[in-house]
C-alpha positions in Angstrom: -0.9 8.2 -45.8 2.2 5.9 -45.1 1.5 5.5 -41.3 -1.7 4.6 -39.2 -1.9 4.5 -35.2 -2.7 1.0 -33.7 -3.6 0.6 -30.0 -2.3 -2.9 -29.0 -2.8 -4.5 -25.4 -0.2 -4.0 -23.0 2.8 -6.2 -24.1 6.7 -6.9 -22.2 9.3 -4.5 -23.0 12.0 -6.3 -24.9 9.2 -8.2 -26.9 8.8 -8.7 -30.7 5.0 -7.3 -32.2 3.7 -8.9 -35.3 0.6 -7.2 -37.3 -0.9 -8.6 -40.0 -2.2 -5.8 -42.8 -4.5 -5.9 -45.6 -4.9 -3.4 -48.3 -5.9 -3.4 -51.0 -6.8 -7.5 -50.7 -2.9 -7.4 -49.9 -1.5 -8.9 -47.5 1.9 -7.9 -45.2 2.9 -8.5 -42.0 5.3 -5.9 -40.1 7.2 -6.6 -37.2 8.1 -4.0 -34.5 10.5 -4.0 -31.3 10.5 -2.7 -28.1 12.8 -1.7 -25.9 13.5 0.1 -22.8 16.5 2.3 -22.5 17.1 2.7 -18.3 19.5 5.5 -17.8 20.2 4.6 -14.2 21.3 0.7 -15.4 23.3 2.4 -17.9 24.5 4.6 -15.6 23.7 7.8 -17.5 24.2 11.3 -15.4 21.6 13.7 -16.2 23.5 15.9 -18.9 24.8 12.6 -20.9 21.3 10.9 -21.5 21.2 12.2 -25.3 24.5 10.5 -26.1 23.5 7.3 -24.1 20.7 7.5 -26.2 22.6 8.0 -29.5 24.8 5.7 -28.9 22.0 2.7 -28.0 20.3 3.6 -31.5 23.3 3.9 -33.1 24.4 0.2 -32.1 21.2 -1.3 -32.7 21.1 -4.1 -35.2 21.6 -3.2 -38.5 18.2 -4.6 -40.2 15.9 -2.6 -37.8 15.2 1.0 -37.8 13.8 3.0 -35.0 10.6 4.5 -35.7 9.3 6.4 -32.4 11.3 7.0 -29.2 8.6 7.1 -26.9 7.8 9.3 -23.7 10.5 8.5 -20.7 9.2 7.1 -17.3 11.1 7.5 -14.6 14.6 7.2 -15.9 12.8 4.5 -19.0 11.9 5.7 -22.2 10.7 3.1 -24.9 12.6 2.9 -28.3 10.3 1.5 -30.7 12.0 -0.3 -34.2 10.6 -1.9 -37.1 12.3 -4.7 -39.3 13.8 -2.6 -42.2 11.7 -3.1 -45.6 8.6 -3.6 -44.0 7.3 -0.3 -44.2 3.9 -0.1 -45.2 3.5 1.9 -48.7 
């Protein structure tokens, strides 16, 4: 199993998470990002969202890779990323 779920308390969008893991008696910590896409700031009409979208992961900084694109609210949907080469193996 590469990946495990984690509840965490309610955080800010647009905020860095740090976990702290232990296996084995070894240590890591792993550090995920959150962000909010909102169509309406980026002005996105209905039929162009997936390219808006595209285009926001696509231009995301280099050392992060998205991991979960979450379920939209409203005209949000939460793009989760983790720091590259801290996947948990």
């Amino acid at each position: 199993m590469r990946e495990i779920v984690i509840v965490v308390p309610d955080f800010e969008p647009e905020q860095n998470v740090e976990i702290e893991v232990t296996i084995n008696g070894r240590k890591r910590v792993v550090h995920y990002r959150v962000e909010l896409l909102n169509f309406e700031e980026e002005g996105a009409p209905p039929k162009d969202k997936v390219t808006v979208l595209k285009h926001r992961i696509a231009s995301h900084e280099k050392d992060w890779e998205l991991v979960e694109i979450g379920a939209p609210v409203n005209e949000k949907v939460p793009l989760m990323f983790r720091k590259k080469g801290e996947a948990i193996r």
